[in-house]
Backbone as CSV, one residue per row, in Angstrom:
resi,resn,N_x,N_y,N_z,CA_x,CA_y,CA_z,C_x,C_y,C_z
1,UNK,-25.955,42.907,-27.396,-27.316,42.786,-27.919,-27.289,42.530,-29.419
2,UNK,-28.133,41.452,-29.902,-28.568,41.181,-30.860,-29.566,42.118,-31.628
3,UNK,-29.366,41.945,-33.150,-30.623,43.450,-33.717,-31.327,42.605,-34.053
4,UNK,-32.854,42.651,-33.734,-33.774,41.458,-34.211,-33.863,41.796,-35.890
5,UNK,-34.029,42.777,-36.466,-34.173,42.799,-37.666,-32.590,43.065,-38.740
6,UNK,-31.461,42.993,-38.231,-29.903,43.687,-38.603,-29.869,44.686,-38.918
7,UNK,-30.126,45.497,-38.276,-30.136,46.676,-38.037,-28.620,47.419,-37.204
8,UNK,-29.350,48.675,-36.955,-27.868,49.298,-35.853,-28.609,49.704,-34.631
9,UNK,-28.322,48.999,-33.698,-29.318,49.216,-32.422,-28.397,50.938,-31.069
10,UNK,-29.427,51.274,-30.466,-28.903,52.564,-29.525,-29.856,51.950,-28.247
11,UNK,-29.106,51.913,-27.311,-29.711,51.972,-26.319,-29.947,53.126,-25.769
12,UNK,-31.224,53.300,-25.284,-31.830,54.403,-24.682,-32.358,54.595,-23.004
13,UNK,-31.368,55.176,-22.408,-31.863,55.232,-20.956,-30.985,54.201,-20.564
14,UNK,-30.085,53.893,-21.116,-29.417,52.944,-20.298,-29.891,51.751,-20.897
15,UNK,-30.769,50.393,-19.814,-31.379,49.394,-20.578,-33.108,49.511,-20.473
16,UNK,-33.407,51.008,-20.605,-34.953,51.238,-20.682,-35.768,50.937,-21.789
17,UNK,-34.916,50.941,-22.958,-35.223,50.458,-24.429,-34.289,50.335,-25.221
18,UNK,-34.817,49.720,-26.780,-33.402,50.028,-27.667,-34.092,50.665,-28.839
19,UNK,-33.768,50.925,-29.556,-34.084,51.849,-30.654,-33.258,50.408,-31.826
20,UNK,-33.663,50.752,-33.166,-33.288,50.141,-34.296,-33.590,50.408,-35.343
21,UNK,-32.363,50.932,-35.716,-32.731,51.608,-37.521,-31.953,50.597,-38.366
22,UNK,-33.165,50.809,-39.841,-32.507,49.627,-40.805,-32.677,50.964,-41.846
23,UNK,-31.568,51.227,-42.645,-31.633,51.872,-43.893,-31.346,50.842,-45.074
24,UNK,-32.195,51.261,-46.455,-31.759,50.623,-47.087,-31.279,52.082,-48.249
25,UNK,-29.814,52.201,-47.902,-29.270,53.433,-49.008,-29.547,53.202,-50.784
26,UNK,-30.358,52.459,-51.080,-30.434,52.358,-52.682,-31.924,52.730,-53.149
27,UNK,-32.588,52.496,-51.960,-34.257,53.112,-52.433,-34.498,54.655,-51.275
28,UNK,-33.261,54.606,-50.097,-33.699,55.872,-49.557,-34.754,55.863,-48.720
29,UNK,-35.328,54.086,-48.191,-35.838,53.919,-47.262,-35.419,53.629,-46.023
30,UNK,-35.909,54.102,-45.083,-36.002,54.113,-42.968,-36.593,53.416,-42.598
31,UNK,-36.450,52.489,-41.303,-36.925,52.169,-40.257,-36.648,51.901,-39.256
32,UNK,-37.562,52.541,-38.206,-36.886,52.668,-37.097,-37.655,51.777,-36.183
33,UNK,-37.380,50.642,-35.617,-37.986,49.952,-34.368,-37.725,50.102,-32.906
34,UNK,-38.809,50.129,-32.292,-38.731,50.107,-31.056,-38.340,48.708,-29.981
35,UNK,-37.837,48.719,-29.405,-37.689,47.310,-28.476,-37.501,47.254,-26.809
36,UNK,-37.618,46.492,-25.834,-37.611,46.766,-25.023,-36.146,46.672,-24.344
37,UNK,-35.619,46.478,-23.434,-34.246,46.588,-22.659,-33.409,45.787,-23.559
38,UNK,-34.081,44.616,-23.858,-33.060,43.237,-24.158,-33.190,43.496,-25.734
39,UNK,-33.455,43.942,-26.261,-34.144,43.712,-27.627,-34.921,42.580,-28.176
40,UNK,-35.774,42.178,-27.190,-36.207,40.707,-27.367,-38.037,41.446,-28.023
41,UNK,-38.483,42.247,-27.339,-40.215,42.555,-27.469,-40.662,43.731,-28.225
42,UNK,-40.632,43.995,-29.577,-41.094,45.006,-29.670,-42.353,46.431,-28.898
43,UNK,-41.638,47.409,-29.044,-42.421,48.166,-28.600,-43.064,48.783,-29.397
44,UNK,-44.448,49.217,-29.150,-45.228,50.253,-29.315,-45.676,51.882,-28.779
45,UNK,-44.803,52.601,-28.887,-45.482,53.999,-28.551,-46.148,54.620,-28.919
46,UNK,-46.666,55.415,-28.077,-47.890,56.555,-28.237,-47.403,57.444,-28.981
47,UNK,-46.095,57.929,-29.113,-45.847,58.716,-29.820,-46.333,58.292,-31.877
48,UNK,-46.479,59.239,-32.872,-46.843,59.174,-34.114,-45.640,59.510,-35.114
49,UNK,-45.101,60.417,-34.368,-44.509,60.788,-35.550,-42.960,60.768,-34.523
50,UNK,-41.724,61.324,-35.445,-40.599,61.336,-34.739,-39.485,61.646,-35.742
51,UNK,-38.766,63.091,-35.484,-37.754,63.878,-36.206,-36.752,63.267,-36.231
52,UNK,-35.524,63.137,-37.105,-34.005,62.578,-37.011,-33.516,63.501,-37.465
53,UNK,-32.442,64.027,-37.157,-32.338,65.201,-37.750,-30.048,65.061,-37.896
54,UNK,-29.778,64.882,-39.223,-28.709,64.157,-39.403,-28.415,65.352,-40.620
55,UNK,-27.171,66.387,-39.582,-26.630,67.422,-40.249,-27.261,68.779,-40.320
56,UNK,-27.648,68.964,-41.298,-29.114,70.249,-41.757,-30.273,69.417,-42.566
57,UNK,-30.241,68.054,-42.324,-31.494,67.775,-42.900,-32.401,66.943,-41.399
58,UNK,-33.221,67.823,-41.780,-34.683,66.876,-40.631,-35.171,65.595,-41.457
59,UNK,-35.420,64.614,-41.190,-35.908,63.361,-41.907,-37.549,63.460,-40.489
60,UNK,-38.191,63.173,-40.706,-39.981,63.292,-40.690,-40.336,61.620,-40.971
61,UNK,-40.497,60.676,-39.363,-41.001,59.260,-39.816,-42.139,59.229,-39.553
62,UNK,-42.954,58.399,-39.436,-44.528,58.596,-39.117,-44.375,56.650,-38.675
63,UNK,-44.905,56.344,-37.707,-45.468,55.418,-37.689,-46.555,54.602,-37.931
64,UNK,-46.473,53.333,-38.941,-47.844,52.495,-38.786,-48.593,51.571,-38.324
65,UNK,-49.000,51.097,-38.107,-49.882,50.075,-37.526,-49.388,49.220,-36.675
66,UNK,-48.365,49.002,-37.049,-47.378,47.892,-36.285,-46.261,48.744,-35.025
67,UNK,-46.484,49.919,-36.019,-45.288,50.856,-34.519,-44.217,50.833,-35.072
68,UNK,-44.269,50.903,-36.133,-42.616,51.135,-36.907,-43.122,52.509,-37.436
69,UNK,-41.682,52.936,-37.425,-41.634,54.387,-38.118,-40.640,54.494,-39.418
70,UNK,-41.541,55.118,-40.440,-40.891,54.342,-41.871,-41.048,56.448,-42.386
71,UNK,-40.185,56.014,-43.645,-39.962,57.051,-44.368,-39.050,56.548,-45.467
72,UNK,-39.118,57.324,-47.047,-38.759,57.209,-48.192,-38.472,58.309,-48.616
73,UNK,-36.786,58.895,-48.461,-36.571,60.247,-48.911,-35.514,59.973,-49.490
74,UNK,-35.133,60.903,-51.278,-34.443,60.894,-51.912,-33.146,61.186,-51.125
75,UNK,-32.944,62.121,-50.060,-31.602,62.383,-49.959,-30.733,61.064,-48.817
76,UNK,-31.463,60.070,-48.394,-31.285,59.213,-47.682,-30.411,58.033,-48.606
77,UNK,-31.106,58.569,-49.885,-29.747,57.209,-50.954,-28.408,57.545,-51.090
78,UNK,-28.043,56.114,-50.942,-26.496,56.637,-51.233,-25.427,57.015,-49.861
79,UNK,-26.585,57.069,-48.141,-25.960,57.241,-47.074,-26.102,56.031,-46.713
80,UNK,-24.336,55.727,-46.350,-24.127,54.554,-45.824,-24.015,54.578,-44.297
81,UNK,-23.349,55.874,-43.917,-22.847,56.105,-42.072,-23.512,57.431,-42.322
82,UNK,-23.602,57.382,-41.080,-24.147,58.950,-40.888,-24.652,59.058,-39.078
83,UNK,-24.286,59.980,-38.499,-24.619,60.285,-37.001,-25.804,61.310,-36.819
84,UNK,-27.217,60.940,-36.018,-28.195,61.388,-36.516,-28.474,61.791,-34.942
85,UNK,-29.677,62.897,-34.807,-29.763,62.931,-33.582,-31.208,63.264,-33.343
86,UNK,-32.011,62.203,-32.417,-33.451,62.244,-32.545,-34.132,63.686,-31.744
87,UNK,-35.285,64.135,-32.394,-35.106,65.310,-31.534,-36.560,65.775,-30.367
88,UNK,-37.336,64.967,-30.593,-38.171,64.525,-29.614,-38.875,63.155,-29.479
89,UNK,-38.335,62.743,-28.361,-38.556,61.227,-28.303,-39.249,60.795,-26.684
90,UNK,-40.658,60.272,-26.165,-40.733,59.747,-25.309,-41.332,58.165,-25.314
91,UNK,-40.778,57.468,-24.093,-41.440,56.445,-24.098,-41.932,55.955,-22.892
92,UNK,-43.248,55.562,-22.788,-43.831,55.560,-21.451,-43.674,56.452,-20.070
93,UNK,-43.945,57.770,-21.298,-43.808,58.986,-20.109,-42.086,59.469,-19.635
94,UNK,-41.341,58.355,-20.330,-40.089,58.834,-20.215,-39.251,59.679,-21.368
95,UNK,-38.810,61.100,-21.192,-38.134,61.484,-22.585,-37.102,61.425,-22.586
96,UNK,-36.627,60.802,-23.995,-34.919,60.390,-24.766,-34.396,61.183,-25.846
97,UNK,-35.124,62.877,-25.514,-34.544,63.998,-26.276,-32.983,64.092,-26.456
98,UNK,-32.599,64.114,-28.069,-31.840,64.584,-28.294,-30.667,63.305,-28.123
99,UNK,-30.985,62.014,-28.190,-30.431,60.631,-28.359,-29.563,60.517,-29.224
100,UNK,-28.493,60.541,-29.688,-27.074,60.167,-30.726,-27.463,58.422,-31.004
101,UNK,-27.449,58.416,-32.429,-27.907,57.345,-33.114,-26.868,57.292,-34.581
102,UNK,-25.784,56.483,-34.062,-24.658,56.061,-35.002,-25.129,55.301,-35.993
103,UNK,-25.160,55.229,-37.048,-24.816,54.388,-38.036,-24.127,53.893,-38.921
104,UNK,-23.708,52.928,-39.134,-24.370,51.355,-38.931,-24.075,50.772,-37.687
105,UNK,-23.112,51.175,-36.955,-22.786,50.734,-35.672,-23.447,50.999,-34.681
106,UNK,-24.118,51.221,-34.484,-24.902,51.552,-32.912,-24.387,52.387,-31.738
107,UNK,-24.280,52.069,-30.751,-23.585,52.513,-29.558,-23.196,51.174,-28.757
């Protein structure tokens, strides 16, 4: 699978979705996209908000308008790899609690 945005993609559920995080380590900004099996369609969930929780720090994204889930936290600069683990996640009634999300490499 291709990352539509170059990102580090996780498949979730097998090929039920993919997940896609883009960090940029120099401003300490997140984003996380949703996609469907192939990574071809973005998704939109119902869900708002959504924990990462990488070590002893919780990172807190919020999604906007578009269904991306963004965040800008000082301790995020400067991480290049890091193994993060989402900690409540559903999508279309399906939950992907507790998902391992490598970075920059994916799964």
């Amino acid at each position: 699978l291709k990352a539509p945005n170059g990102g580090a993609l996780t498949k979730l559920g097998g090929d039920a979705a993919v997940l896609e995080v883009l960090l940029d380590h120099q401003t300490g900004e997140m984003k996380i996209y949703f996609f469907d099996g192939e990574a071809k369609n973005q998704l939109k969930i119902e869900q708002k908000k959504l924990n990462l929780v990488i070590k002893d720090l919780t990172i807190a994204l919020t999604a906007d308008e578009e269904g991306v889930f963004r965040v800008a936290n000082e301790k995020l600069k400067g991480l290049q790899k890091f193994d993060a683990e989402v900690a409540a996640l559903e999508i279309e009634g399906l939950p992907f609690d507790g998902v391992t999300i490598s970075y920059p490499e994916g799964n």
